[in-house]
C-alpha positions in Angstrom: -33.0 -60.2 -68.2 -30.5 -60.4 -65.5 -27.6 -58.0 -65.4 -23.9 -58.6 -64.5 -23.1 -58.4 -60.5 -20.1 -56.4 -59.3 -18.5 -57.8 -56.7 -18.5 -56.0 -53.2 -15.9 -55.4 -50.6 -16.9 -57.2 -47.7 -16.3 -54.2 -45.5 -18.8 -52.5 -46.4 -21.2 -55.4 -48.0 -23.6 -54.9 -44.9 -25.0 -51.7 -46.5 -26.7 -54.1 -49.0 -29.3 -54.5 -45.0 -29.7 -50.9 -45.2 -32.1 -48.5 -45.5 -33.3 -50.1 -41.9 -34.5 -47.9 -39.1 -32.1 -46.0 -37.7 -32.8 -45.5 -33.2 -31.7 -43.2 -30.7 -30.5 -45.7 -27.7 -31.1 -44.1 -24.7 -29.0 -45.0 -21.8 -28.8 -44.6 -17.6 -27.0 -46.0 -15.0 -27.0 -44.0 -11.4 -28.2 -40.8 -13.0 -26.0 -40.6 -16.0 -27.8 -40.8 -19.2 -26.3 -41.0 -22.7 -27.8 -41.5 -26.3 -26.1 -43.3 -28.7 -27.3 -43.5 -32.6 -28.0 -47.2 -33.8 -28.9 -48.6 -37.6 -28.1 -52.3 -36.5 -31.2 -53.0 -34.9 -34.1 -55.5 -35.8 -36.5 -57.5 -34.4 -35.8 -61.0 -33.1 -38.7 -62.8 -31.7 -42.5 -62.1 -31.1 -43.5 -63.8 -28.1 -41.8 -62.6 -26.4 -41.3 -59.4 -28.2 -37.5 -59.3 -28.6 -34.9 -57.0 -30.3 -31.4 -56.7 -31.0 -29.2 -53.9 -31.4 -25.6 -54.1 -32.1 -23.3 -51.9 -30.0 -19.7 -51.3 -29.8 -17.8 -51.9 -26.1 -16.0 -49.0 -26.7 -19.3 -46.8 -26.3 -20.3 -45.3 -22.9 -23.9 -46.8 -24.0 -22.4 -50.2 -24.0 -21.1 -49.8 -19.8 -24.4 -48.0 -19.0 -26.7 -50.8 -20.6 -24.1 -53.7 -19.1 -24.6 -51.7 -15.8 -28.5 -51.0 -15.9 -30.0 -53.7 -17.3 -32.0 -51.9 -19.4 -32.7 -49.5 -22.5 -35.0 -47.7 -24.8 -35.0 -47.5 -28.3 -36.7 -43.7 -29.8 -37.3 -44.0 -33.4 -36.6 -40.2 -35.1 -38.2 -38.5 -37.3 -36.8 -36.5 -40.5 -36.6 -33.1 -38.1 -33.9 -34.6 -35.6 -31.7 -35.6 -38.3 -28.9 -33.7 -37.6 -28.9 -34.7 -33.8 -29.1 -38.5 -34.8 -26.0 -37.4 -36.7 -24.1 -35.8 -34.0 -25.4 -38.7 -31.1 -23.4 -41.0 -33.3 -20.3 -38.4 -33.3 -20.3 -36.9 -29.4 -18.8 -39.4 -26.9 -21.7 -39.4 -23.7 -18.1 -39.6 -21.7 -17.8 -36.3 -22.5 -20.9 -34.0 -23.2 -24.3 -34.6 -22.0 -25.9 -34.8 -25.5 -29.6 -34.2 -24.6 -28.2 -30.4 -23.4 -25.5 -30.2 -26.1 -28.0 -30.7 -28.6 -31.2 -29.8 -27.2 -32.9 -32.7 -27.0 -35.8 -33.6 -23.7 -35.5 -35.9 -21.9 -38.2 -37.1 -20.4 -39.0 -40.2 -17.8 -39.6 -43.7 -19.0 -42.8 -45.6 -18.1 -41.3 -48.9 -16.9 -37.8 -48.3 -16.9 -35.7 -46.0 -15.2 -34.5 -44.4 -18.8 -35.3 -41.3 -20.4 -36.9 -41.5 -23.3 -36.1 -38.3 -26.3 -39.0 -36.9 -26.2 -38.9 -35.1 -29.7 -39.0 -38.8 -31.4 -41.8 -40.9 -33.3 -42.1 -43.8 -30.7 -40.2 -45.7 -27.9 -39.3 -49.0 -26.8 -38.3 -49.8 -23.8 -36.9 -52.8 -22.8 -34.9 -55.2 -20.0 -32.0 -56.3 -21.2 -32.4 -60.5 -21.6 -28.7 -61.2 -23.0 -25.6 -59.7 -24.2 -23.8 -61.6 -27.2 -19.8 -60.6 -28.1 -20.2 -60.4 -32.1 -17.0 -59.8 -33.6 -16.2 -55.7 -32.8 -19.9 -55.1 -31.8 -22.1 -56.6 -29.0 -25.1 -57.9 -29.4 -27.6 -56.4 -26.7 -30.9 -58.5 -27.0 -33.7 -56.8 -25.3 -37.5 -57.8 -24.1 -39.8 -54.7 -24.7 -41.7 -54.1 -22.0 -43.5 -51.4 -22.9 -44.2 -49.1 -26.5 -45.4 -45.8 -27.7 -45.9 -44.0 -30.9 -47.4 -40.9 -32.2 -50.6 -41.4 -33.0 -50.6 -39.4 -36.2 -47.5 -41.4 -37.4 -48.3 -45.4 -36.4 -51.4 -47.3 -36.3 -50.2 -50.9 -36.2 -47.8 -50.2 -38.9 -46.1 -46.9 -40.2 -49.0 -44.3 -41.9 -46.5 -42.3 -43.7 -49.1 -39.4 -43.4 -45.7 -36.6 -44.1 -42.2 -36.0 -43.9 -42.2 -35.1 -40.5 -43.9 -38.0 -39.0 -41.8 -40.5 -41.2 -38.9 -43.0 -39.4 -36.0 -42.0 -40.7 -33.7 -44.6 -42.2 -30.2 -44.8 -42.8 -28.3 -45.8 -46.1 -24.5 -45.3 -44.2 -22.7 -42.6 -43.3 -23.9 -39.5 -43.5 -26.7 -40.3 -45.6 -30.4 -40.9 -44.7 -33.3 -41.4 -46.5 -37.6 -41.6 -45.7 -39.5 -44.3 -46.4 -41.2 -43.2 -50.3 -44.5 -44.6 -49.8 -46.8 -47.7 -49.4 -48.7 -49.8 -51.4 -50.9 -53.2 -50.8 -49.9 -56.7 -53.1 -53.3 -58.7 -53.1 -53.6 -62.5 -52.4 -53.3 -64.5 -55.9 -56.4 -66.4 -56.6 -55.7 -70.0 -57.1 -56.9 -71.6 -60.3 
């Protein structure tokens, strides 16, 4: 039986998309790197392998991607919860973040961008178009390259513990962890 639907304000009706993964962008241009917290992010193509992630202009990330080309994408894990907080608070203008909150940065593989080294996996990619979206931009990027922990992805999430989980975000100031998995099996047809 179907219960009665409140009606949502559409400002904030694009929680209803959320829990998603939530990323640490990592950003350089000429030797100036900056992470910026995402939760708009998805995939957008397989062949190529394409994703999306929706920035604001007003962001130093957003001049440092237009600038460089490219990006990575480092997927946290429950312990860097409070940095992922604080990336999204600090302005990269103003504070190097990976100092100010004690974060590593360590070189890419294929780009010139650091990745964080204290996350779950990374995806770096080349920057194939820029789309204006209303007061975001639309980055779409080709990954060119991945890494995970081994312990925590083997061709999909393993969920093994709290520590080696993606963190997700529900808005705000409030995360969650993915509860668990389970397997639907194929329906035999009569």
């Amino acid at each position: 039986m179907s219960k009665e639907k409140k009606e949502l304000p559409l400002l904030g009706c694009l929680r209803l998309l959320e829990p998603g993964p939530i990323v640490l962008v990592t950003a350089q241009f000429r030797g100036q790197a900056n992470i910026l917290t995402a939760a708009w992010v998805t995939p957008a193509s397989h062949r190529p392998p394409l994703v999306a992630v929706a920035i604001s202009p007003t962001t130093y990330t957003h001049y440092l991607i237009s600038k460089s080309q490219e990006f990575v994408l480092n997927l946290p894990g429950r312990p860097l919860a409070e940095q992922v907080l604080q990336c999204g608070r600090l302005s990269g203008r103003d504070v190097d973040k990976f100092a100010k909150l004690g974060l590593t940065a360590i070189d890419g593989r294929r780009v010139t961008v650091p990745w964080v080294e204290q996350c779950l996996a990374h995806m770096e990619c080349g920057l194939v178009q820029i789309h204006e979206a209303g007061d975001h931009s639309l980055f779409l990027g080709e990954v060119i390259g991945a890494w995970a922990d081994e312990e925590a992805f083997n061709e999909r999430w393993l969920l093994p513990n709290e520590e080696l989980t993606p963190l997700q975000h529900l808005g705000g100031r409030t995360f969650a962890l993915l509860g668990g998995q389970f397997e639907v099996k194929e329906r035999e047809e009569a």
